[in-house]
N, C-alpha and C positions, 0 to 999 in steps of 0.2 A: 367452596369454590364454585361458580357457576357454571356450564354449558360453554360459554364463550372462552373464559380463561382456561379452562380446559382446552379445550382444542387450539388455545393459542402455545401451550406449554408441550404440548406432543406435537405442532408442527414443531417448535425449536426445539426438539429432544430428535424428530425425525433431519432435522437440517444438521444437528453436531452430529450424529452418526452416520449422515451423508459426508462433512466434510472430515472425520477421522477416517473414511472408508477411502475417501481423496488424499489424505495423508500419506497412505499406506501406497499408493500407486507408482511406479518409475518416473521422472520426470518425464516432461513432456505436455500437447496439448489436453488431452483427454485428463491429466492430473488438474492442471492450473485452471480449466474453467470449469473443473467439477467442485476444485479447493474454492475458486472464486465464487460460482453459484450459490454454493452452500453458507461460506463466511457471512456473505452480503444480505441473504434471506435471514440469520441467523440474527447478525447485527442489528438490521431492524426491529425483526420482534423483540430482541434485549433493551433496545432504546424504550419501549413499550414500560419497562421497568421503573426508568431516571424520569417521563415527564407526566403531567397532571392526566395520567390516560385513564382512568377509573376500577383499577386493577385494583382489586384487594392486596393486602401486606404479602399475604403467604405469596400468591400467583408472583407478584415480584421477585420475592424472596427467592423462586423456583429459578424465575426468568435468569436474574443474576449468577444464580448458583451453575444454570446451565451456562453464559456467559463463562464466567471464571475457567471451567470444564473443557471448554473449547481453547481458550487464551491459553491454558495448562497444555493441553495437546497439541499448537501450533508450536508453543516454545521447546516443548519435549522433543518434537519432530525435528526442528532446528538443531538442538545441541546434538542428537545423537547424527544427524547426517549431513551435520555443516561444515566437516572440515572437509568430510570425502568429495560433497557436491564442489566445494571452494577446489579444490584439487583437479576433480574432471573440468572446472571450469573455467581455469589456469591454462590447462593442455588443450581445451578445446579450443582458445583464444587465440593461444600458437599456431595451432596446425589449422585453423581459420583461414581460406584464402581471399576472404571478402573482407581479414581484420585488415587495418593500414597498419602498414610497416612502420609507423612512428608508435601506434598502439604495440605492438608487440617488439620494439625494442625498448620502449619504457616500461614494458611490463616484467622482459629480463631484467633490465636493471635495475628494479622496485625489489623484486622478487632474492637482490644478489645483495639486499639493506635489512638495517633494520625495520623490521615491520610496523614498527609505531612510526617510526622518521617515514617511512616510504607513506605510511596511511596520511602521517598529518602533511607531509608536502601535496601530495596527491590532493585534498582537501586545500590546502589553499589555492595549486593549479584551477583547482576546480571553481574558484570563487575567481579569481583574476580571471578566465576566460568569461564567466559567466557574464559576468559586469564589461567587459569587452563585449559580448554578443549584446549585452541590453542595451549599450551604446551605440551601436552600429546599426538596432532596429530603432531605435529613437530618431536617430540624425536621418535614415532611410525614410518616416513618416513626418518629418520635420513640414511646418507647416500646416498639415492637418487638423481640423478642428478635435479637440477634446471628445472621446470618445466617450457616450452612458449608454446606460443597460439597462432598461426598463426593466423591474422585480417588481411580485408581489410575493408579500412576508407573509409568515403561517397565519396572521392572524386577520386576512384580509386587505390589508392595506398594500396599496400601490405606491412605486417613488422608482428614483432613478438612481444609480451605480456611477459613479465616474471610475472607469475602471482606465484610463491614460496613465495612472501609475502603478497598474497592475505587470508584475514579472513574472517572466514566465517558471516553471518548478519542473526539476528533472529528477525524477523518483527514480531510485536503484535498489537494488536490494531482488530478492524472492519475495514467493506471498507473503 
């Protein structure tokens, strides 16, 4: 293994022990951009793994193995403190005075269901409003010409994005 792969394999040995050391933290900010930091620096050097980077078998072999490690620790992390945080984060919701009163009497009433009927209603709510908001920003720019995105792709090349039927994505969840 050369000088280079080396040192690429102990930063991501030093970045999973930074984000298990972020694991282990109380929620809050100092957890989530130390968990964030670390994932993101991590992830990239594991991509280093999957494309034509010049990495010998083993050094990938490494990279991935530390990948997997990490993926193993976030999940660990999850099952063992995912119902307690889903539970503070139930009561935190309630006793919220900045949540809307429509939020927190659809969350008692979800919470008094079954929880698969309360999840998949909740999911289709969430698709029916979604599709109401892309409608209502559509008819708002109506008129407007065709929006592009000027890109250039990894491989030098320039072109344009027509991103006018791009929608927009609302990520929930934890890290």
């Amino acid at each position: 293994m050369t000088e280079l792969e080396q040192a690429i394999i102990d930063c991501a040995q030093l970045h999973l022990t930074q984000l298990k050391g972020a694991l282990t933290l109380p929620d809050g900010p100092e957890r989530s951009d130390g968990f964030t930091s670390a994932w993101w620096q991590l992830t990239g050097l594991a991509q280093l793994a999957e494309f034509h980077s010049g990495l010998s078998q083993p050094a990938r072999d490494q990279l991935r193995a530390i990948d997997r490690e990490a993926a193993q620790a976030v999940s660990s992390n999850r099952e063992s403190s995912g119902t307690a945080q889903f539970a503070d984060s139930i009561a935190i919701t309630l006793a919220d005075p900045t949540a809307s009163n429509w939020l927190k009497q659809s969350l008692k009433g979800a919470l008094e269901r079954d929880s698969a009927d309360a999840a998949n209603d909740a999911h289709v709510l969430f698709e029916l409003l979604a599709h109401r908001s892309e409608k209502e920003l559509r008819a708002a720019v109506a008129g407007t010409p065709e929006t592009t995105l000027a890109v250039r792709f990894a491989d030098g090349r320039t072109g344009t994005l027509d991103v006018s039927q791009a929608r927009h994505t609302i990520i929930t969840g934890d890290n």
